[in-house]
N, C-alpha and C positions, 0 to 999 in steps of 0.2 A: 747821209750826205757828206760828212766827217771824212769816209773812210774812201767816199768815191774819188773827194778832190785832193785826200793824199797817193790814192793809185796814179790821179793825172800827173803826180810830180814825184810820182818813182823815181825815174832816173837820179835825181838829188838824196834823197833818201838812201838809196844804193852808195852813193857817194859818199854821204855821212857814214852810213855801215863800213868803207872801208877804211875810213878817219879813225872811230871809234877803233873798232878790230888792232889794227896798230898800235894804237895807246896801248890798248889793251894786251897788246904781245909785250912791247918795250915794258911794261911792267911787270909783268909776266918773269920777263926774259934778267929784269935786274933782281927780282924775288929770288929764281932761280942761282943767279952768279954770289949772291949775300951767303947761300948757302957753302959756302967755301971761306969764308969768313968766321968763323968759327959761332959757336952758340952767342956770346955779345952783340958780334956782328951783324949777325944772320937779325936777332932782333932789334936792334936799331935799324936797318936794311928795311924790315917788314915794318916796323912802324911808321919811317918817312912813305915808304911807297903805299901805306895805307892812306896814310893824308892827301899827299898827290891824288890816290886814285879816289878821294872824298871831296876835294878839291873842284878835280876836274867833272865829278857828276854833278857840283853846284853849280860850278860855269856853264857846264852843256843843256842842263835842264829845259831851256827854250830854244834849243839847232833847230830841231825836228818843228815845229810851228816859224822859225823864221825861215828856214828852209823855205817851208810849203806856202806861206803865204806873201813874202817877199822875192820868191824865186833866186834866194841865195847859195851860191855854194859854200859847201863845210866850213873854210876858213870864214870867210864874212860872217856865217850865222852864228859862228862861236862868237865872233865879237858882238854882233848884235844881242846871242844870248846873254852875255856879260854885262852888255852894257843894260840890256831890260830887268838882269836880275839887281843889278847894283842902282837903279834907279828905284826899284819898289822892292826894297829889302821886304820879306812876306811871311807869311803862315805856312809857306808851300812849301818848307822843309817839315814841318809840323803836320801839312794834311799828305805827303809824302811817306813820314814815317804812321801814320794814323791808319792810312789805306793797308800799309804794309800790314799792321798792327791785328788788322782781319783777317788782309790773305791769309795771313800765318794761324790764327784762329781756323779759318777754313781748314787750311791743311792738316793741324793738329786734329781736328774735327775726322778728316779723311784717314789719318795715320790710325786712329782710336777706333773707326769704323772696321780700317784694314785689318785690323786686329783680330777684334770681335770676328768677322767674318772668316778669316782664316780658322781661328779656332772653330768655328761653326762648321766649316764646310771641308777641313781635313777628313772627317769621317763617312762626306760623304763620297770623297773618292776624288783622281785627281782633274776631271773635267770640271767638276764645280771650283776648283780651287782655281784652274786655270781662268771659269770664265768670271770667278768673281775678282782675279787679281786684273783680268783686263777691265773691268768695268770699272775701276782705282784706278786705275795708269787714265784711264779717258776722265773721270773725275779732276785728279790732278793737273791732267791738260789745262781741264775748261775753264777751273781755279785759276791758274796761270794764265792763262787767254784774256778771260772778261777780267781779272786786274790789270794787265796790261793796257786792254784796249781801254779801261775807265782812264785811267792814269796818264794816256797820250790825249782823249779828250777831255780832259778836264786840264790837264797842263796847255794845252791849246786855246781854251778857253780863258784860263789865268795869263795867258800871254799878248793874246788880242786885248783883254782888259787893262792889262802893267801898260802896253804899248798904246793904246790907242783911248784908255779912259773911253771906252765905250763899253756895254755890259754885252757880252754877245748872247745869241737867238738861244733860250730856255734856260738860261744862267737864272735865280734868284741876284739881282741885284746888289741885296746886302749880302749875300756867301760872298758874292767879286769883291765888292769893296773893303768888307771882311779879312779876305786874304789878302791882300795887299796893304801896306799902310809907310804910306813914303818915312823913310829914314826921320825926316826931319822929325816927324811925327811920333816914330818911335825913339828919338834922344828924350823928349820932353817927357816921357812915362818915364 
């Protein structure tokens, strides 16, 4: 249902895709000119442009849910992202890096597998090799895939919750609550 009623608000989404992308170049593109800057340079150049671009994925984190469920364009929804992150300071740079913390397990998983199986299957000639490298490459995908697609619903989920103090349909209750815990909440720890 998640995924139907982000297809209905495509067009928004596409619009976020070209927000992002830009950022994503202009950093890029100043990464790139540091390099003329000599070695000092270059690395104070890549450390500010790494924070910006740390920065900016903490702020954006909820576009794509305010997007879709407030029918906002890219600018609005960054500020609305901001504003929901900065209201329920959360766990969700911590279930963020936690989720990554598997994929990457998976992958390692996959890289160890790819291994093994090359070695196994170089001798048996190069169709095995071929079809066991493509059956990694689709591995890797779906790794990639299904953390993505948890991580846009469960961020969607975290943000209906920050925004609306309502526990949305299949959430555990105390996971929502859990992740989230207003600022003020967390000075007094």
């Amino acid at each position: 249902e998640s995924l139907q009623f982000a297809f209905s608000k495509i067009h928004l989404i596409l619009a976020w895709s070209l927000v992002s992308a830009t950022v994503g170049i202009i950093l890029r593109l100043i990464d790139h000119l540091a390099e003329r800057l000599g070695w000092a340079g270059e690395l104070i150049v890549h450390i500010i442009t790494g924070i910006l671009g740390m920065v900016w994925s903490i702020i954006t984190i909820f576009v794509v849910p305010s997007m879709v469920y407030y029918d906002l364009g890219p600018l609005a929804a960054i500020k609305k992202s901001a504003q929901t992150f900065k209201k329920t300071w959360g766990e969700s740079l911590i279930r963020a890096f936690g989720m990554g913390f598997v994929e990457m397990i998976f992958i390692i998983l996959g890289i160890v597998a790819g291994i093994v199986t090359l070695i196994v299957t170089i001798p048996l000639g190069l169709v095995f090799v071929l079809g066991a490298g493509s059956l990694l490459i689709v591995y890797f995908l779906m790794v990639i895939l299904i953390f993505s697609v948890a991580n846009s619903v469960f961020n969607t989920a975290l943000f209906v919750y920050a925004d609306t103090v309502k526990n949305p349909t299949g959430f555990n209750k105390e996971v929502m609550h859990n992740a989230f815990q207003s600022k003020r909440k967390k000075s007094i720890i």
